[in-house]
N, C-alpha and C positions, 0 to 999 in steps of 0.2 A: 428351118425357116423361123425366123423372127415371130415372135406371137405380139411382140412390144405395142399398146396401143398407140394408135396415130394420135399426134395435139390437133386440139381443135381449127378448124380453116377460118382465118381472120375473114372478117366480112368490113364491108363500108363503115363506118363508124364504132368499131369494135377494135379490141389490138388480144390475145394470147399473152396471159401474163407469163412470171417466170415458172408459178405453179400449173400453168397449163390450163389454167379459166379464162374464159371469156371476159370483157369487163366494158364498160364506154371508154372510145379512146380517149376522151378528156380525161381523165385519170391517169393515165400513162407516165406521167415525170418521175413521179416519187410514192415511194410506198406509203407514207403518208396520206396522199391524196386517193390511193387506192384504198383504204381503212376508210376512209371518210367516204367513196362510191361506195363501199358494200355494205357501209353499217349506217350510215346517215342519207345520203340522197336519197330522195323517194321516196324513203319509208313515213309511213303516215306520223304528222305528229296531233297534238293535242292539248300540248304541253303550255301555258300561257306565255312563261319565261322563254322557252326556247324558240316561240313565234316570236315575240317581242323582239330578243335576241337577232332573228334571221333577219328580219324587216331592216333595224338598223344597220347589219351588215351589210345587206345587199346595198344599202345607201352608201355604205363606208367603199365597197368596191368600184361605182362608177368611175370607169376610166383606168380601174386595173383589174388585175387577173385577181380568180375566187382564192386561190392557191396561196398569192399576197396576205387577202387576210384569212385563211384559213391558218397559217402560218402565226400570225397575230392572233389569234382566236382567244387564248388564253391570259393574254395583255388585256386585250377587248375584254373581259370578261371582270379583270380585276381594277380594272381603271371605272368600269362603270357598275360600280354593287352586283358583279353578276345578274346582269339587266333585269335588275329588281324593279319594276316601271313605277312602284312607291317610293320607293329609296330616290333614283334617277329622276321623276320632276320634281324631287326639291332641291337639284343639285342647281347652284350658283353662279356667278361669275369666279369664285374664288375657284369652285371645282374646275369650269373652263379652264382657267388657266394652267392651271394642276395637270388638265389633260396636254392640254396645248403643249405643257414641256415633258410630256411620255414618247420619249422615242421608241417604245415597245407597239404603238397605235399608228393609225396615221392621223398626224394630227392637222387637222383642216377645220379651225374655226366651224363654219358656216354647216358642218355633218355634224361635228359635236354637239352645236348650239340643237342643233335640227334632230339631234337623240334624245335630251333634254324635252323639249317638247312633245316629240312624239310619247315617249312616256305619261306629260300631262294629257295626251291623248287618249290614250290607252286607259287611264281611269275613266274617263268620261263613257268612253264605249262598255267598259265593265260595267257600268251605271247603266245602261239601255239595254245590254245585251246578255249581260251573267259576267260575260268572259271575252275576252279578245279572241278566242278559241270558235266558240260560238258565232262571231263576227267571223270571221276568217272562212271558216267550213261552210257558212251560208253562201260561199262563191267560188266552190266545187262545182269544175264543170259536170254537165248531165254527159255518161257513157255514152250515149248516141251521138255526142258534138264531137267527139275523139277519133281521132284517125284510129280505121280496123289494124291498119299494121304501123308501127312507130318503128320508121327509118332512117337510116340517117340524112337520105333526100328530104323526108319530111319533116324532119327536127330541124332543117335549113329555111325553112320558111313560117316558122311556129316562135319567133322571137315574143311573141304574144299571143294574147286571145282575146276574145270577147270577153268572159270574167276577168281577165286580169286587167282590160280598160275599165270597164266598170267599177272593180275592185280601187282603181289607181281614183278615179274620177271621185269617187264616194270619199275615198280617203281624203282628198286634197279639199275634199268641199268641207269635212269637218276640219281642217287644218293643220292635215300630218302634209310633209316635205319629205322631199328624198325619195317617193313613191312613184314613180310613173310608170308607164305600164308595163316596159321591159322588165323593170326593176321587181315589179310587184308577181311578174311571170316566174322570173330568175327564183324566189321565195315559194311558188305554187309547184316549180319543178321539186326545189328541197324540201318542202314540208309534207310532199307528199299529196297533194291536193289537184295532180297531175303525174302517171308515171311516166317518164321520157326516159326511161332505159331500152335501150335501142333493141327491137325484138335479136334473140338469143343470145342477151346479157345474162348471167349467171343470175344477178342482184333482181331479172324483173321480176321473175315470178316468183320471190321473197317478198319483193313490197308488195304483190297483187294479193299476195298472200295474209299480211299484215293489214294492207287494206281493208279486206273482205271482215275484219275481226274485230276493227275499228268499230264502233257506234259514232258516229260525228256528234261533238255536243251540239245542242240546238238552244235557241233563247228561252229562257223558264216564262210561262206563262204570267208568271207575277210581275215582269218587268215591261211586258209587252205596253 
């Protein structure tokens, strides 16, 4: 008799990779984007550059797939000082254009213009808060607001939240674009500041784990 373990039984929003792990099915097309569920979504970040970073991306995908520019990630990266937000709001009309003719980006005026400034935003909040970081983690939802089990029925109706309107609201009123709530959710899934990995994802209870280890920055008392 065969002793051979059984693969795992696909569940609602999950797929059995080739390895025989669970994983989200959004992940599914390319192995690429399955490197990118296990070692990036979710897991907490902290990082200033790579918030700044998300925020513009998620602004660069409205209207296409994450995959699109995940793909572009590295174009993205080199076209704008490695979203250096000092570097990026001094960049000009000359750099516009510059980008404008990167077919490695997608190039849409009106997000590029709109990366450019949110950068001169992003100092300003460094100026009140420490860190963009700092801002960000201050709108981590509270455990108690989170669905006990994250399903893939309940990730169908979670295109937002509360922190993430508030999150989009606050932002618009200081002057960032390209922020609105979805958008600002889409960034709280990646950065970690919500886990939506579908319960018995191999990846969740990695990030919950990473989570727990986290210290969230908080705004330094000097700046208050």
């Amino acid at each position: 008799m065969s002793t051979a373990p059984r693969p795992p039984k696909e569940r609602p929003g999950l797929f059995a990779a080739e390895d025989g792990t669970l994983r989200c099915r959004w992940c599914e097309s390319t192995s690429a984007y399955q490197r990118y569920h296990d070692h990036e979504w979710g897991f907490p970040v902290a990082d200033d550059r790579r918030l700044f970073e998300k925020l513009c991306l998620e602004g660069f995908q409205a209207g296409l797939s994450w995959l699109t520019i995940l793909n572009k990630r590295e174009a993205f990266r080199n076209g704008f000082a490695q979203f250096d937000a000092e570097q990026v709001a001094r960049f000009g009309p000359k750099e516009v254009e510059r980008l404008l003719g990167d077919a490695g980006i997608v190039r849409h005026r009106g997000k590029i213009e709109s990366t450019i400034n949110n950068a001169q935003r992003v100092l300003e909040l460094r100026a009140e808060f420490g860190s963009l970081a700092a801002y960000a983690w201050g709108f981590e939802p509270h455990p108690a607001s989170r669905p006990q089990r994250v399903t893939h029925a309940a990730l169908q109706t979670m295109v937002t939240s509360p922190e993430s309107i508030a999150m989009s609201k606050d932002l618009k009123k200081r002057g960032w674009s390209f922020v609105g709530p979805t958008t600002v959710y889409a960034f709280m899934q990646a950065m970690g500041l919500v886990n939506d990995h579908v319960e018995g994802c191999h990846a969740r209870e990695l990030a919950l784990e990473a989570r727990a280890k986290l210290k969230p920055p908080r705004r330094p008392a000097a700046v208050k």
